[in-house]
C-alpha positions as CSV (number, residue, x, y, z in Angstrom):
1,X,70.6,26.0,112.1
2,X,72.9,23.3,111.4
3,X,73.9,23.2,107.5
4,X,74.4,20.4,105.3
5,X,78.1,19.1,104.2
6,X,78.3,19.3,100.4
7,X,80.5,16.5,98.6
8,X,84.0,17.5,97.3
9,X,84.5,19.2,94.3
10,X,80.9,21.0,93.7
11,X,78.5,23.1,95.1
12,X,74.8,23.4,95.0
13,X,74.8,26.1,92.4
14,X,77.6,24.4,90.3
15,X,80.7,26.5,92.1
16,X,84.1,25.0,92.8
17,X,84.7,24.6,96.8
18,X,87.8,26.7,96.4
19,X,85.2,29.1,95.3
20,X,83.1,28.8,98.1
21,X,85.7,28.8,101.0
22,X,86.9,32.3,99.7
23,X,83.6,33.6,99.6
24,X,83.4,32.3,103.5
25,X,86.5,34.1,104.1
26,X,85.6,36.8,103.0
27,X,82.2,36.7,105.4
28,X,84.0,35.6,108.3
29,X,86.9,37.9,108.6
30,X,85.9,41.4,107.0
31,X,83.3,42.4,109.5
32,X,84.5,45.9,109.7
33,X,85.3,46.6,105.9
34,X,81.2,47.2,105.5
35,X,81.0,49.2,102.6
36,X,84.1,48.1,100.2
37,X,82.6,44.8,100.7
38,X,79.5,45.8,98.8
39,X,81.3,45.9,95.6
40,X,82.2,42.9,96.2
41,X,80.2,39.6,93.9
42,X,78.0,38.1,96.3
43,X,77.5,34.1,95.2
44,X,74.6,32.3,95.8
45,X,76.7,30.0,98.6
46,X,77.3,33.2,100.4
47,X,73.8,34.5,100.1
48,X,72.6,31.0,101.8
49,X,75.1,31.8,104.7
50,X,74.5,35.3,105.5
51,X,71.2,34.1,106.5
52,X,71.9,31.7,108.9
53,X,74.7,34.0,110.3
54,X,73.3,36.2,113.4
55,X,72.3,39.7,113.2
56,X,74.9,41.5,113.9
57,X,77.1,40.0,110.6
58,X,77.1,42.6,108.5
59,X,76.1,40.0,105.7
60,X,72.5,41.4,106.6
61,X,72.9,44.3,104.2
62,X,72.3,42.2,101.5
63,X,68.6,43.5,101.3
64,X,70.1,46.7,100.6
65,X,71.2,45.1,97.1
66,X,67.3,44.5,96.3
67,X,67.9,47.1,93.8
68,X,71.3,45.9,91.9
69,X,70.9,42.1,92.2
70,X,67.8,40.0,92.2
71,X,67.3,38.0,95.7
72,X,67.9,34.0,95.2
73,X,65.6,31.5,96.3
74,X,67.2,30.0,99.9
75,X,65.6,26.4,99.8
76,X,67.5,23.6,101.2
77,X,70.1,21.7,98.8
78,X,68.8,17.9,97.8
79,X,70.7,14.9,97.8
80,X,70.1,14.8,94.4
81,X,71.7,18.2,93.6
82,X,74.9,17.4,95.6
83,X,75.7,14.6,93.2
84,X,78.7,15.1,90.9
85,X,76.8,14.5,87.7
86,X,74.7,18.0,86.1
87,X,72.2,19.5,88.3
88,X,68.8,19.8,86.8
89,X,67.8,23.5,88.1
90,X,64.8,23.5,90.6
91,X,63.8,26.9,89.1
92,X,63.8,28.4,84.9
93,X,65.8,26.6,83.0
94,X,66.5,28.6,79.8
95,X,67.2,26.7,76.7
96,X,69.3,28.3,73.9
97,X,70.1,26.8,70.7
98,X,73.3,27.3,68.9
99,X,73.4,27.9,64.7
100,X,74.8,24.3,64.7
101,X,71.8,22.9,66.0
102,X,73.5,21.8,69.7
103,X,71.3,22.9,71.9
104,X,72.6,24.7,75.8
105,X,71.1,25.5,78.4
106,X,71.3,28.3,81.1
107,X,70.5,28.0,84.8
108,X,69.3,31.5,85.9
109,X,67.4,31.3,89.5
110,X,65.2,33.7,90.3
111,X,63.0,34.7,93.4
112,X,59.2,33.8,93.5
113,X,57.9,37.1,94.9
114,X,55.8,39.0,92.4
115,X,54.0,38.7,89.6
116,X,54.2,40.3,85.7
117,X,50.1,41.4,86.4
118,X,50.8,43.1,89.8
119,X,47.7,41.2,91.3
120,X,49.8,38.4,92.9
121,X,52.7,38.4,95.7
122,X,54.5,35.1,94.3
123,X,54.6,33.4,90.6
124,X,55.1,29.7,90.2
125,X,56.3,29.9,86.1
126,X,58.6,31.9,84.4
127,X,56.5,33.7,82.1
128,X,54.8,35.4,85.3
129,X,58.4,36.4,86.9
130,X,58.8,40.7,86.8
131,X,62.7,40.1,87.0
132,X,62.6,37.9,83.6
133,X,60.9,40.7,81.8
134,X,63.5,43.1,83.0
135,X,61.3,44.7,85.8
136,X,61.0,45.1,89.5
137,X,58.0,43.7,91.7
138,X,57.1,47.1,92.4
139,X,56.8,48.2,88.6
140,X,54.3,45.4,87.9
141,X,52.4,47.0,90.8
142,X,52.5,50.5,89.7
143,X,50.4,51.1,86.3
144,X,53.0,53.0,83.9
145,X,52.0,56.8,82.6
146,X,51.7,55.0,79.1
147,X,49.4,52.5,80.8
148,X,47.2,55.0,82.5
149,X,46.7,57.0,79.8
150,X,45.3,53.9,77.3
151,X,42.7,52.8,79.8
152,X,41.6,56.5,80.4
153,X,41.2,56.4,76.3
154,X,39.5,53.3,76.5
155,X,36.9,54.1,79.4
156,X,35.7,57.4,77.2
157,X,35.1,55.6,73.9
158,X,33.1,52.8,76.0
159,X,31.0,55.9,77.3
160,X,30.1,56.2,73.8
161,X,27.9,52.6,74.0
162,X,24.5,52.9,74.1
163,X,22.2,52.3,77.1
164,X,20.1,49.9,75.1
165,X,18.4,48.9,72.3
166,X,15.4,50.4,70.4
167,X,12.3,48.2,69.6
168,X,12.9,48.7,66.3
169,X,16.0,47.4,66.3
170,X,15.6,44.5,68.4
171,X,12.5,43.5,65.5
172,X,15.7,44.0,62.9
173,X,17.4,41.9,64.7
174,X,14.6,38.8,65.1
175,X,13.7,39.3,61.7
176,X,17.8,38.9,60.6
177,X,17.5,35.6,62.9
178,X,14.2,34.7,61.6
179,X,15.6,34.9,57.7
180,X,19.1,33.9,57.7
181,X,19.0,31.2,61.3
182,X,22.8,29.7,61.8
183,X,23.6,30.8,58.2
184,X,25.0,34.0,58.8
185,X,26.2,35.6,62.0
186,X,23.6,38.1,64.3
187,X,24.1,41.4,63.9
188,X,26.4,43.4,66.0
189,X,25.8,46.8,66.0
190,X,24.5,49.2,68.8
191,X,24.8,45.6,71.0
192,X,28.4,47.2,72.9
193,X,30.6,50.1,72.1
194,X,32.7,50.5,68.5
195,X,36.1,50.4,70.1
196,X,34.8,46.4,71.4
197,X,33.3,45.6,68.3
198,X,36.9,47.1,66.3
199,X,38.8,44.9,68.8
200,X,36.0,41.7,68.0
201,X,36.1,42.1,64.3
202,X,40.3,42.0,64.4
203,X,40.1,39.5,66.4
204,X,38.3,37.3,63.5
205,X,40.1,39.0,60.4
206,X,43.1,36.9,62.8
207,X,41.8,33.9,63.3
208,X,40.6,33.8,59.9
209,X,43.9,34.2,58.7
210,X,45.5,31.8,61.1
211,X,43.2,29.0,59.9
212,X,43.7,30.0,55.9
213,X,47.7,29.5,56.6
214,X,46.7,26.2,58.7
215,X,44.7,25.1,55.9
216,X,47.8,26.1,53.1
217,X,50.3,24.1,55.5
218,X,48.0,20.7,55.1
219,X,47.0,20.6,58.6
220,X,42.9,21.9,58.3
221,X,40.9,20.5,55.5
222,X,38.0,21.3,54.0
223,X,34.5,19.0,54.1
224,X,33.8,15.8,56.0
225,X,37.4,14.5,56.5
226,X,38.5,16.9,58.8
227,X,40.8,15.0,60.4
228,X,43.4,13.6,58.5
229,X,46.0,12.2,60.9
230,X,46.2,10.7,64.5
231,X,48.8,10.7,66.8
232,X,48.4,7.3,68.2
233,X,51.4,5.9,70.7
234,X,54.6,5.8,68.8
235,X,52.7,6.3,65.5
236,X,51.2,9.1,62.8
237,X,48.3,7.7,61.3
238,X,46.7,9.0,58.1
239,X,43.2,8.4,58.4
240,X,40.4,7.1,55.2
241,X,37.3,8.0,56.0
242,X,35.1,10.6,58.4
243,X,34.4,9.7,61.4
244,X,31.6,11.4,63.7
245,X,34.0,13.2,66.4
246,X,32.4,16.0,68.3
247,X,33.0,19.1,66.3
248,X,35.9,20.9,68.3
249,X,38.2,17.8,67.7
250,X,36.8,17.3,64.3
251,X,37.9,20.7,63.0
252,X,41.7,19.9,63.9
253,X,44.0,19.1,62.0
254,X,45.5,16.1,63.9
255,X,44.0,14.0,67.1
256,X,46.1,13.0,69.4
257,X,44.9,9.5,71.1
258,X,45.8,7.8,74.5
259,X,46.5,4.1,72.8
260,X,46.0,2.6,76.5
261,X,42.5,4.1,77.1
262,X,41.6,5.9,73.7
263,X,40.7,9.1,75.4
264,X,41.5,12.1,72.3
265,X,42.8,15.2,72.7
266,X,43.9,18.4,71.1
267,X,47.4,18.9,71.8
268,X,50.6,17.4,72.3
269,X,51.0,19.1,75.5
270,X,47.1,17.9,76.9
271,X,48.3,14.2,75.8
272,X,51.9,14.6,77.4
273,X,50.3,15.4,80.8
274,X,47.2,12.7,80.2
275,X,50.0,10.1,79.6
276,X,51.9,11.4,83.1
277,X,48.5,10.8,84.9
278,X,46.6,7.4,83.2
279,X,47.3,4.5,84.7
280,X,45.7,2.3,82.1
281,X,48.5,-0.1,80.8
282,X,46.1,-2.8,79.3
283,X,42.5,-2.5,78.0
284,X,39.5,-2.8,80.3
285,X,37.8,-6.2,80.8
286,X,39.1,-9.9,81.0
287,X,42.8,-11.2,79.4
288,X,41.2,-14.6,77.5
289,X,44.0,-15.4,75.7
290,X,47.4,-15.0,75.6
291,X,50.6,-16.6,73.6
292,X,53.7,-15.1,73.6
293,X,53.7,-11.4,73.5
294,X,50.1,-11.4,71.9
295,X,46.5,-11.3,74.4
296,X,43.3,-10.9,73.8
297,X,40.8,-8.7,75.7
298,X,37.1,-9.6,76.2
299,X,36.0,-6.2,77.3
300,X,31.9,-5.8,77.8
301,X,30.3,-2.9,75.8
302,X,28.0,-2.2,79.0
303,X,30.4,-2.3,81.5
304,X,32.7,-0.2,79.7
305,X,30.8,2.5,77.6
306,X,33.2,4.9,77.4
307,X,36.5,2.8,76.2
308,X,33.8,0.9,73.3
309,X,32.6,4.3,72.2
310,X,36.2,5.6,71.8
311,X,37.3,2.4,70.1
312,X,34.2,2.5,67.8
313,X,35.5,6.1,66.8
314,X,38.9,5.6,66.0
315,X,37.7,2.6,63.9
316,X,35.6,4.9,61.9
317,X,38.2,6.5,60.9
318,X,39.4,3.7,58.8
319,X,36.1,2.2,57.9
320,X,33.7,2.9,55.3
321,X,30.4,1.0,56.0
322,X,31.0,1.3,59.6
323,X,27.5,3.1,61.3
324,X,27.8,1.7,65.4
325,X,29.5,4.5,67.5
326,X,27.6,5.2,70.6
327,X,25.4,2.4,71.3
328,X,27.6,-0.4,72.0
329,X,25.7,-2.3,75.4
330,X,24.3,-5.2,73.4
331,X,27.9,-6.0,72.0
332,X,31.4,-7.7,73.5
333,X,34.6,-6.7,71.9
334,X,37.4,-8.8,71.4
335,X,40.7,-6.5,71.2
336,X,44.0,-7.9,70.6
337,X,47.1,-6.4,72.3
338,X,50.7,-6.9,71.6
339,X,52.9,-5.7,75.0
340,X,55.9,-5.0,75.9
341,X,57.9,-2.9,78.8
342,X,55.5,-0.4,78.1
343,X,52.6,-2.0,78.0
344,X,50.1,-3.5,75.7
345,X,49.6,-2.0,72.2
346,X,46.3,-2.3,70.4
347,X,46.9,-4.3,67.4
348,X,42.9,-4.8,66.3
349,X,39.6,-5.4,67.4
350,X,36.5,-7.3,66.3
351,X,33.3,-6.7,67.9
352,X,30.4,-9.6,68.3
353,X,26.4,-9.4,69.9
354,X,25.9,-10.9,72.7
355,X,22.9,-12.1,71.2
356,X,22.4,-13.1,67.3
357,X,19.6,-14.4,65.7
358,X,21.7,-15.0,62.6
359,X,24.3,-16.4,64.8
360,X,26.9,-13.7,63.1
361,X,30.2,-14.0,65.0
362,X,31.5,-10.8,63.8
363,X,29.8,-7.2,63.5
364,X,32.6,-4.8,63.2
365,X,36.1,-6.0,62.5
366,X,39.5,-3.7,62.0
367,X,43.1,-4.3,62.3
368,X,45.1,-0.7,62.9
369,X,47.1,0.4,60.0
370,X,50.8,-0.2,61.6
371,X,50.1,-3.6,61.6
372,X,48.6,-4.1,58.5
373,X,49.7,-7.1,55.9
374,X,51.3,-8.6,59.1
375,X,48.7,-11.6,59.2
376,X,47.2,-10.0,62.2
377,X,44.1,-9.8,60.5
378,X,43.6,-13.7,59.7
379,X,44.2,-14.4,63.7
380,X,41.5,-12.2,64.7
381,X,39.5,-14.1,62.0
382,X,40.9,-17.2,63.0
383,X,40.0,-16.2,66.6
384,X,36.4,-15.3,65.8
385,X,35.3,-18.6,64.4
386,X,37.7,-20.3,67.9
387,X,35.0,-18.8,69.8
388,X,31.6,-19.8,67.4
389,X,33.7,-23.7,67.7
390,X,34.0,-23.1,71.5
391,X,30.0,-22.4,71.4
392,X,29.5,-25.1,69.6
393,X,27.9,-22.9,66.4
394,X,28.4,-22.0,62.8
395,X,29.7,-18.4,62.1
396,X,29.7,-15.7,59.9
397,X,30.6,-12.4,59.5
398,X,27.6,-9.5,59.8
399,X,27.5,-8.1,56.1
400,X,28.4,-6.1,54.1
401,X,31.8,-6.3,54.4
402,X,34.5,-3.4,53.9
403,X,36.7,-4.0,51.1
404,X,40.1,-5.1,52.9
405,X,37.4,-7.3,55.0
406,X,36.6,-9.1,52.0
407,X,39.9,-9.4,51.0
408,X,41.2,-11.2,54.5
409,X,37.7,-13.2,54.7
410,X,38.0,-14.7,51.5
411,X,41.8,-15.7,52.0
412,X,41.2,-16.9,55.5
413,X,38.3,-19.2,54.0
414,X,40.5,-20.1,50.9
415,X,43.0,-21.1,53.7
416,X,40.7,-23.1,56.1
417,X,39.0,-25.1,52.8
418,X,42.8,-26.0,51.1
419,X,44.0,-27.6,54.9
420,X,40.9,-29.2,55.0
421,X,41.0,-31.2,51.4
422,X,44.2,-31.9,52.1
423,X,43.6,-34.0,55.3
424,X,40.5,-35.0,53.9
425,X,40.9,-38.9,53.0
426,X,37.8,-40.0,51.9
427,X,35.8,-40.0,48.6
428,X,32.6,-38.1,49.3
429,X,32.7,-34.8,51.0
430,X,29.7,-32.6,52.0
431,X,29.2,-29.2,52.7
432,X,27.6,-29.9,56.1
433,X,30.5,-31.8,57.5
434,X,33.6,-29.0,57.0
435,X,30.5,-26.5,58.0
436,X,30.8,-28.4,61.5
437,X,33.9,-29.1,61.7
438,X,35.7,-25.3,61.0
439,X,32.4,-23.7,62.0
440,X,32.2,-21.7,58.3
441,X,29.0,-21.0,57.7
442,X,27.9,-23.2,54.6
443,X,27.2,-20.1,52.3
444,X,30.9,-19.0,52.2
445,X,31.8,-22.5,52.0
446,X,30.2,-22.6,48.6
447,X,30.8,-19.0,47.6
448,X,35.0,-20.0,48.3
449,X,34.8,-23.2,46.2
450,X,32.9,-21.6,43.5
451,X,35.5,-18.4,43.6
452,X,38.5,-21.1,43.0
453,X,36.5,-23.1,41.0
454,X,36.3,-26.2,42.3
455,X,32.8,-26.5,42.7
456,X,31.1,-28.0,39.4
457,X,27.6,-29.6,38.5
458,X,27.7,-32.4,36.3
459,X,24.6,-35.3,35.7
460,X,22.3,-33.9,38.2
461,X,25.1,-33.6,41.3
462,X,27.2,-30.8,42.9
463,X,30.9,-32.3,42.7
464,X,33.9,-30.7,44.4
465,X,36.8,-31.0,42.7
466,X,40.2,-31.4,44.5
467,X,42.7,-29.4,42.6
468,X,46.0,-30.3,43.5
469,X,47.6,-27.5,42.2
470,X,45.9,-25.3,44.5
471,X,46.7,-27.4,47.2
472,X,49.8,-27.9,46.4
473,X,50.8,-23.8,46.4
474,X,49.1,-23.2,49.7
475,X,51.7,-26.0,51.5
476,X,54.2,-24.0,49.7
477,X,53.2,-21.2,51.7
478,X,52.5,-22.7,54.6
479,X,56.4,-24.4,54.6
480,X,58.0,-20.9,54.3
481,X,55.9,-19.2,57.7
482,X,55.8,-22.3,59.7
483,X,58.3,-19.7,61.9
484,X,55.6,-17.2,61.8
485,X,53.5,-17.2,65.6
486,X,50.9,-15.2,63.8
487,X,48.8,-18.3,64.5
488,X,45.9,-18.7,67.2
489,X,46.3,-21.6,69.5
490,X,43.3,-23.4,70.5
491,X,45.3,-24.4,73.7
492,X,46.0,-20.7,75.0
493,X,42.0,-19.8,75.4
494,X,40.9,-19.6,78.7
495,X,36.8,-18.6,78.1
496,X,33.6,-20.0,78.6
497,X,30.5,-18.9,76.6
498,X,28.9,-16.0,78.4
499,X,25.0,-16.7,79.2
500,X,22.1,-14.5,80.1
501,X,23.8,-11.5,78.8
């Protein structure tokens, strides 16, 4: 079998060529020196040649070393591994970490025949290799005296279980489920032998005390809240409120979240190989707006069950007065993105029916704590009432509102009302007309101008009064972000008004 030229200067297993070509004269030109050559070190570069070499080389005998020196793996060099720069190993890499905090790390190659149980001819991770824990393929086979003599122990105290139970036990035992239901665990006794139920009831005392240091360390908590953070992308959320996970993620201590699709998980290690695997980049539906860096998703509650559900969840936990999580057909959701290289980040979400009789054009609304006090929250407001304009229709949000929602509503209205009197020319203004033309409902209208006071009743009329001042400080504000591109452009919307849905 021809064999492939390695590159000057290194080796597949990191050895110098001069190395190497002394190691092939030593195979080549000590045939008859069989038995001094056994003291010899045998490299991994001449364990790969002696066997391609023919039979009669007396580089066969390495088998005979089966018992001194572990037998490398023999798979053909990469074109990867022959570059000059460090060779990642194919096989355990083992990872040591110095007192200075520098961490090394060891190449050891081992072979992939046996296994640490003895019930398998090859392993495929280091944890299940017999020559990492110091042992031979054949030990693992062969049950030790020590091992023998514990599982002849443990078959006579299982003798000891008995065949069944009574009928006057089994009525002890209804009656205990009867009395105490879920409160209090079913009784144990007779049901398997006392060396299982020893090994049961240790098991608990453990995992009782694993959760009570847990619990110490901050990362379980008592009550509703079980969760208390998220790891969500590049971020660790703290989260406010309880939100209705099922109960083997609500019990952790920390969620970890796909921020593409929203799928949660338990560990860091289920998420790392999740992330290797989704191919979501973007969330699920139609792109109807985008400016910049910043889209806008139009993603269908029924088409996509799953992704709403998910998003209605991890809203939850940062909502009070939120009470949709599952059935989310009749509603459309609007989620805004920011992307880069990586793809595109959620930033917030509002969610609207696709049919209103109050003609609400928001139901749920939530910007993600990381981009909080960022003006985010005003665009997806801004963007809410583009839409109810596009439709031709006066919005409002569904009530009752959270209390940051309040907060951002009532500056986005302040906001819309001040640019409005300040174009505003004329000398009678009504309700109706800035109604129609900013598509604020006429309720909030009124509740903003009386909140500012600039709504008064004098001789029999409702008179809005024009305060400058006000006006005056909102240009000021306005001046000092015009930079800011945290604004929605009316331009950049590409969406028609579903119908029928």
């Amino acid at each position: 079998m021809p064999r492939r030229k390695r590159n000057a200067g290194s080796s597949s297993d990191g050895t110098e060529d001069s190395d190497f070509s002394t190691d092939l004269e030593h195979t080549d030109s000590s045939e008859s020196d069989g038995t001094s050559r056994r003291s010899a070190r045998v490299t991994r570069s001449s364990a790969r040649l002696s066997q391609s070499s023919q039979d009669s080389s007396p580089v066969r005998n390495l088998q005979s070393f089966g018992t001194e020196e572990p037998a490398y793996s023999t798979r053909r060099v990469t074109r990867s591994q022959q570059q000059p720069t460090p060779v990642t190993p194919k096989k355990y890499p083992l990872r040591q970490t110095r007192s200075s905090g520098s961490e090394t790390e060891q190449v050891v190659e081992f072979s992939d025949r046996g296994h640490l149980t003895g019930k398998h001819e090859r392993h495929f991770s280091i944890s299940g290799c017999p020559l990492y824990h110091n042992l031979s393929a054949d030990e693992c086979k062969a049950p030790t005296e020590r091992q023998l003599r514990y599982k002849e122990k443990v078959a006579e105290l299982r003798k000891k279980r008995n065949s069944g139970l009574s009928k006057e036990q089994k009525e002890k035992y209804m009656e205990h489920r009867q009395t105490y239901g879920n409160t209090r665990e079913p009784l144990l006794e007779n049901l398997t032998s006392e060396y299982d139920l020893d090994l049961f009831r240790r098991a608990q005392a453990r995992a009782s005390e694993d959760l009570e240091k847990l619990r110490l360390q901050g990362q379980i908590t008592e009550g509703s809240n079980m969760i208390k953070t998220i790891a969500f992308g590049r971020y660790e959320l703290d989260t406010w409120y309880h939100s209705p996970y099922p109960e083997e993620y609500a019990r952790l201590g920390r969620l970890y979240m796909c921020e593409f699709c929203l799928k949660y998980m338990k560990s860091q290690t289920i998420l790392r190989r999740h992330m290797a695997k989704c191919v979501w980049k973007h969330p699920p539906g139609d792109e109807i707006y985008r400016k910049g860096s910043i889209s806008v998703f139009e993603v269908d509650g029924k088409k996509n069950k799953i992704y709403c559900q998910n998003l209605c969840l991890l809203a939850k936990l940062f909502l009070d007065h939120k009470t949709l999580y599952y059935d989310v057909e009749p509603f459309l959701f609007y989620v805004m993105t920011e992307a880069d290289n990586t793809g595109c980040h959620l930033i917030g979400y509002f969610s609207k029916e696709k049919n209103s009789f109050l003609n609400y054009n928001v139901s749920c609304i939530l910007t993600m704590p990381q981009y909080m006090r960022q003006g985010y929250g005003k665009m997806l407001i801004d963007f809410s009432y583009l839409l109810s304009k596009v439709e031709e229709k006066v919005g409002s949000p569904e009530r009752p509102l959270s209390d940051l929602g309040l907060i951002s509503y009532r500056s986005y209205w302040k906001e819309v009302l001040l640019r409005y009197l300040h174009n505003f020319q004329g000398k009678e203004i009504s309700i109706k007309e800035i109604s129609q033309e900013t598509a604020v409902n006429p309720v909030d209208i009124v509740s903003t101008l009386q909140a500012l006071q600039m709504l008064k009743y004098w001789k029999g009329k409702h008179l809005v009064l024009k305060r400058q001042d006000l006006i005056d400080e909102w240009i000021a504000k306005e001046a000092k972000r015009s930079n800011s591109n945290k604004t929605m452009d009316p331009s950049c919307l590409k969406w028609t008004p579903p119908k029928g849905t």
